[in-house]
N, C-alpha and C positions, 0 to 999 in steps of 0.2 A: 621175391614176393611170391608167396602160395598161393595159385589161383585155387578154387571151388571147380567142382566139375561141372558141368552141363547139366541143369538140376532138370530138363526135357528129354535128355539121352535115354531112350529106354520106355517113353510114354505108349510109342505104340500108332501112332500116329500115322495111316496110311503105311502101316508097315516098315515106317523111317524114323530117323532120331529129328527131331526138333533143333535148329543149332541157337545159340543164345551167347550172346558174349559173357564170357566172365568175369565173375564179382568178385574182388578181392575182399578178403577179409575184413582187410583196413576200411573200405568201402562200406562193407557190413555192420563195422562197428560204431559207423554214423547211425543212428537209428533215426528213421523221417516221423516228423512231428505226429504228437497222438493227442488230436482236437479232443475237444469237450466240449459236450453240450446241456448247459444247465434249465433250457427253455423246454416248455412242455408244449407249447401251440406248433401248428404242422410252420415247414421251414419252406421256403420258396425249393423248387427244380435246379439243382446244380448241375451248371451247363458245363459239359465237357472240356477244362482250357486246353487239353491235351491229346494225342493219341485218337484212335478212331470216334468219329465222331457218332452220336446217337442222341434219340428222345430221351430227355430222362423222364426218372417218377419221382410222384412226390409223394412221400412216407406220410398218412397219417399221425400228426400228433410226431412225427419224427424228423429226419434229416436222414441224408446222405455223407457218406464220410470221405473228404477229401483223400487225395494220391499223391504223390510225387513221382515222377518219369525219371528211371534211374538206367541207365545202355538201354533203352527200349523194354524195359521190364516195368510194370505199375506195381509201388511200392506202398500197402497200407500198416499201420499200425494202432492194434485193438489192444486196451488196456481190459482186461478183467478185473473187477472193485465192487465195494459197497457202494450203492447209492441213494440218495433220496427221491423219491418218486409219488409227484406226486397226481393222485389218483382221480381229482378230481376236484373245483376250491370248497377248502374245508377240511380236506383229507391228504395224510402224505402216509407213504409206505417207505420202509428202510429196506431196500431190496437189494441184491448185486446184481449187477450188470457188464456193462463195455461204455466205456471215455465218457462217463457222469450220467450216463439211459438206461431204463430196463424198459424196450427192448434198448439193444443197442444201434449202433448206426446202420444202416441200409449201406449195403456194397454194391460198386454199378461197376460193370467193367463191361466186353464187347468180347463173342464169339472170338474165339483166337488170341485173346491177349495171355501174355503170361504174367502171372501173378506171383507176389512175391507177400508174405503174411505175416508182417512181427506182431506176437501174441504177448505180452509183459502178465506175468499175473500180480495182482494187489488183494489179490481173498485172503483171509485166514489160514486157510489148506490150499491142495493140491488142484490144477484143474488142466483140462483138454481143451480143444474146438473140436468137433465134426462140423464136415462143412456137407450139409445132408441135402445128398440126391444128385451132387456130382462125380462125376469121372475123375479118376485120380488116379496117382499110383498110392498102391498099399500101406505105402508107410507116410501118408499124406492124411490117410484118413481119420487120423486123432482119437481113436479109442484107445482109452489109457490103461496100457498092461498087455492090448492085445500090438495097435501097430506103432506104438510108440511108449516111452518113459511118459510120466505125468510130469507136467510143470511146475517145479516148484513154488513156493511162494517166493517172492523176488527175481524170480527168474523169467527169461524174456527168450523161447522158442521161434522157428522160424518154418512156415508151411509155403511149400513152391509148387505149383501146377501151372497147365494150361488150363485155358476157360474151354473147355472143349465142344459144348453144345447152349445154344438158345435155350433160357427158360427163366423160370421163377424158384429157388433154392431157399434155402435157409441153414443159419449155422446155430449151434447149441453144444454144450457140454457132452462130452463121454467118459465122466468122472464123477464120481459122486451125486450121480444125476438126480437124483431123486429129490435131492436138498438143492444142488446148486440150479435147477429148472423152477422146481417150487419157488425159489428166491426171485425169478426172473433171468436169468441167463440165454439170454434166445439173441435172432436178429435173422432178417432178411438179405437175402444175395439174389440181383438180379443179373443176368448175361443176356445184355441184348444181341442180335442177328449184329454180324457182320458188313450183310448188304440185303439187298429185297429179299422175302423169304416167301414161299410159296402160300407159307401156312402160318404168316405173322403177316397180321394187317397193320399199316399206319393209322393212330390213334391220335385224339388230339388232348386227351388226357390221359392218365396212366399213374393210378394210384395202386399204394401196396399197403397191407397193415395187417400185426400178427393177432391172433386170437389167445389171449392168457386165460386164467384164472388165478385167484386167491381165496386163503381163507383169513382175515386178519378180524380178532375180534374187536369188537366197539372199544374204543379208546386206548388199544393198544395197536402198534405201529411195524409188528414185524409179519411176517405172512406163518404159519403153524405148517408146518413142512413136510405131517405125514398124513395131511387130510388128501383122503385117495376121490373121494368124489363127494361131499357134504362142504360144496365152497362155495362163500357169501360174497364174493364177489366176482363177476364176469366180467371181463375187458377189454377193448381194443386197444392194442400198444399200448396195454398200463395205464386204462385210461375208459373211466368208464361216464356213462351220461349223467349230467349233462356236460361233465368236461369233455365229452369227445368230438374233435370238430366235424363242423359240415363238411360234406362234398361238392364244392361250390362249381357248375362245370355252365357251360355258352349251348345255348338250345341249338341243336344239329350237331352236337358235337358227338362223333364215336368218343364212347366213354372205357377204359378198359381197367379191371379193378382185381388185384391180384392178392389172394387171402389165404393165408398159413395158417393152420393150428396146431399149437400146440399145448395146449389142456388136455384135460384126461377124459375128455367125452365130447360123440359129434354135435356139429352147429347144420340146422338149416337155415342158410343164410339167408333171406329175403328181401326183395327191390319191391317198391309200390312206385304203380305205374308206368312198368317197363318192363313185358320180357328183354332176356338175354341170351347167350348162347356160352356155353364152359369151352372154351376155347385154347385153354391148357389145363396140363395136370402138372404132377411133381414130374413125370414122364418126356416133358415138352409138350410143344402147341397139338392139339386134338386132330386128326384126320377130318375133314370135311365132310366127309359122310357119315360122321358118326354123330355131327353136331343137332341138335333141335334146341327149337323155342321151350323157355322156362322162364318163372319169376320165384322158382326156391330153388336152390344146390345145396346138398348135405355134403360138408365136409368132415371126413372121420380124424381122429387123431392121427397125427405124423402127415398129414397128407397138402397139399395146395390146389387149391382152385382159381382159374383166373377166367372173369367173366366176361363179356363185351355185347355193349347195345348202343342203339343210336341213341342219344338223349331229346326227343321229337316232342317229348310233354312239359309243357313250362308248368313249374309249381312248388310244393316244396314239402320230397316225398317222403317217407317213413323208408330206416334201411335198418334191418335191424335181425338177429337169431330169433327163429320160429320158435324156440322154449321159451314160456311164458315166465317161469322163476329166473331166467338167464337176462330179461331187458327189468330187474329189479336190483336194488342195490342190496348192505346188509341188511338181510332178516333171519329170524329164528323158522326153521322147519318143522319143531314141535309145536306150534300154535296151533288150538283148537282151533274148531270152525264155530262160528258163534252167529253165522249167520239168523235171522228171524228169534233169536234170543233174547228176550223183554229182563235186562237185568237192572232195573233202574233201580229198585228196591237195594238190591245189596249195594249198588255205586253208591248211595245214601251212607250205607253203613262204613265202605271202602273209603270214603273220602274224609270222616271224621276222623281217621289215625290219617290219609294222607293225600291231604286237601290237594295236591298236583294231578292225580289220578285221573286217566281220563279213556272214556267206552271207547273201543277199540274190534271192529269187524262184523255189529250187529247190521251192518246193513248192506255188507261187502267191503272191500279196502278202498275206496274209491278217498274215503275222506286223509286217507295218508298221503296223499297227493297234494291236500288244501292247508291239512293242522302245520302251526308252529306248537311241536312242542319242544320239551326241552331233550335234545340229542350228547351223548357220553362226548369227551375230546377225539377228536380225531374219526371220526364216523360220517356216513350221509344220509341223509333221507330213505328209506326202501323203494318210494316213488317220488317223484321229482321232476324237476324241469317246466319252464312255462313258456308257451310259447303266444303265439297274439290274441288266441282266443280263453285261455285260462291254463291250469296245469294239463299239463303233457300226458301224468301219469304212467313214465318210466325209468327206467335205470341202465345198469349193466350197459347189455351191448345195442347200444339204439344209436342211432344219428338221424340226418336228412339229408336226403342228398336235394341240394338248390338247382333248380335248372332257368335259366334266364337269357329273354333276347337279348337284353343288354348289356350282358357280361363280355366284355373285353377279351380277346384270343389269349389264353397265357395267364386273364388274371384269376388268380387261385380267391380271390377276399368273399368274405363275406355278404352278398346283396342284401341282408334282411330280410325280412317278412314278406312271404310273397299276397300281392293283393287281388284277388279270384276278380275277373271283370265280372260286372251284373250279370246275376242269373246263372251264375255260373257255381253256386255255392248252397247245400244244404241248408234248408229254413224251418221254420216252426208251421205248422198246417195250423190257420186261425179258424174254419170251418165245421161245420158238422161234422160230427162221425155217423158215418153208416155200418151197422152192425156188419158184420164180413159175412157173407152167404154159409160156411160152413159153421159157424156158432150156430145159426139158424137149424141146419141138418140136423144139428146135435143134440138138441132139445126136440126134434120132432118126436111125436108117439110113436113106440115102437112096433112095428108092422108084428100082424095076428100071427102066431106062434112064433113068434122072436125069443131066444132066451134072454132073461131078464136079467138086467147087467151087473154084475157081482158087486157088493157092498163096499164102495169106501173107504177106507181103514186110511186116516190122518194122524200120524205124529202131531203131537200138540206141545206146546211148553205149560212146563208147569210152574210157575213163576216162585223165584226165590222168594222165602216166608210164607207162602201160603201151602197150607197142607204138610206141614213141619219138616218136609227136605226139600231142598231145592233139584232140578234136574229135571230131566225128560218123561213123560208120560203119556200113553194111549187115551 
């Protein structure tokens, strides 16, 4: 029987070979099962059955992909495929992925394990893994042409490293990236410590989740694959608000939250009600001295942030990207500003060819949030979501993160609506108004040789049918 060499021989490792038992071919040619996950709500913490033991995390809207322990090597196996995906209820995207997800499954393994990687592809065409931001040897590192042949279609590759350092990673295409990333092709790798680590603190939750986009137009179902930055959809893990879940965590709890991007433009991510502290990069955990208090981290493309704060404010917070087109769903970007625009006259005219029609931004977008009107197949809202007190009014990349005394150690569910104890919640002022002291200033005469204040010049409208064109005028 031919063994396989010592796929560690040569890593590098404190200047030594790694030794590892050999896998026979025959061995090899068992391939260990390749799960599928057709569920879009996040999956409970898959607790370690085997090998060193660690916290896990729980993937956003994802899962974690089972192992098998094969001579002391962890054995996974990633199918590359079409999948269906869907984006949010009401909306599904046909994207590719790994074992029935875009993203696909979250890898957990432990500082020091050796890993062993059956990649099957089921695309159309050719494809790689990079497993981005670890240590490897060279021809581990799956860009296709450069350290390796590309995978054919049908065919079932095999990548072997050590886990060599603590951190937060992520794997994606080195093949036809352009298209096979646009489709969804991505997926998180975490390697947790070994043992205590100076500059990894124990956490009592520990989520992860990737940052996508797409561009899929209304009623059609596949994402347009050479839009470079004009995309109508933002995501977390393929999954935008209001299908994106909460972050359900137990008031005191260190909270740790680990976030990829990989779109084509930065995110500033934001917490309400909590600073936090960037406590890793794609680099590993942050030096101590370099950390401070924040409640935004801009995350650039290709890059990881992983944040951590006490959760000490019970409520139920806003988590969401600082670009304001980025927490909306699809819309058009050439829509006029119609704001303070009196077009009732022509709606008159508009609605006798097509009595559905309906005013749309004279008073801001706020009413997109409220209307049912009628939406193409396959499409959402541009604003949406509602929560106890009326609509939400957003999209894209939004959630809440839920903080609660009640919450159970461990449990991930849902609490509901958090309810503010008296007095403890913004009200309506039923009172007089007293003019503000500076309105007052501002009408006073103006002091002897003051220059007198230049003439007001007002944009006006000029209302459709009156004065025989319609449009803007002084």
């Amino acid at each position: 029987m031919t063994s396989r060499r010592d796929f560690f021989r040569g890593a590098g490792i404190a200047g030594a070979a790694v030794a590892a038992t050999a896998v026979s071919r025959v061995a090899l040619a068992a391939l260990p099962e390749a799960p599928s996950m057709d569920k879009a709500t996040t999956q409970p913490p898959l607790a370690p059955p085997n090998g060193r033991p660690y916290n896990a995390v729980v993937t956003l809207n994802g899962w974690t992909l089972p192992w098998r322990m094969n001579n002391g090597v962890k054995e996974f196996h990633l199918v590359a495929e079409p999948v269906i995906r869907e984006i949010a209820p009401g909306m599904k995207a046909h994207l590719w992925g790994y074992n029935g997800q875009s993203p696909g499954p979250t890898i957990e393994v432990v500082e020091g394990d050796r890993v062993r990687l059956f990649v099957t592809n089921r695309l159309p065409e050719h494809t790689t893994i990079h497993w981005h931001g670890q240590r490897l040897p060279n021809g581990m590192d799956g860009v296709g042409g450069l350290n390796q042949k590309q995978i054919p279609v049908g065919k079932t590759f095999v990548y072997e490293f050590l886990a060599r350092r603590p951190g937060t990673f992520m794997y994606h295409p080195h093949a036809d990236e352009m298209t096979q990333m646009a489709m969804g092709m991505m997926g998180f790798w975490v390697t947790h410590p070994k043992g205590k680590h100076p500059l990894i603190e124990t956490v009592d939750r520990d989520f992860c989740f990737l940052l996508n986009a797409y561009d899929i137009d209304p009623g059609s179902y596949t994402p347009k694959i050479n839009t470079m930055l004009d995309f109508n959809l933002w995501t977390w893990n393929s999954r935008a608000f209001p299908g994106i879940d909460t972050l359900n965590v137990r008031h005191k709890d260190r909270v740790r939250i680990r976030i990829g991007n990989l779109t084509m433009t930065n995110h500033p991510i934001h917490v309400h009600g909590h600073e936090f502290e960037v406590t890793g990069t794609d680099g590993g955990p942050t030096p101590k001295g370099s950390r401070w208090m924040e409640v935004t981290t801009d995350i650039a493309v290709g890059q990881m942030r992983q944040i951590e704060f006490l959760a000490d404010e019970e409520g139920d917070w806003a988590f969401h990207c600082h670009k304001s087109h980025h927490t909306m769903n699809p819309m058009g970007h050439g829509v006029p500003t119609m704001i303070g625009v009196d077009h009732r006259e022509v709606v008159k005219q508009i609605t006798s060819l097509i009595p559905d029609y309906m005013v749309m931004g004279e008073r801001g977008m706020a009413d997109m949030g409220e209307m049912e009107m009628p939406l193409p197949d396959n499409t959402l809202p541009m604003m949406t979501g509602t929560g106890p007190y009326g609509p939400i009014e957003m999209g894209g990349m939004f959630t809440t993160l839920k903080v609660r005394r009640d919450q159970k150690p461990g449990d991930y569910s849902d609490p509901g609506w958090y309810k503010q104890p008296p007095g403890t919640q913004a009200f309506e002022w039923a009172g007089a108004l007293k003019e503000p002291a500076r309105f007052q200033a501002e009408t006073a005469a103006p002091a002897p040789g003051a220059a007198k204040p230049a003439r007001e010049v007002e944009l006006k409208v000029r209302k459709p049918g009156v004065g025989g064109h319609g449009g803007h005028g002084r």
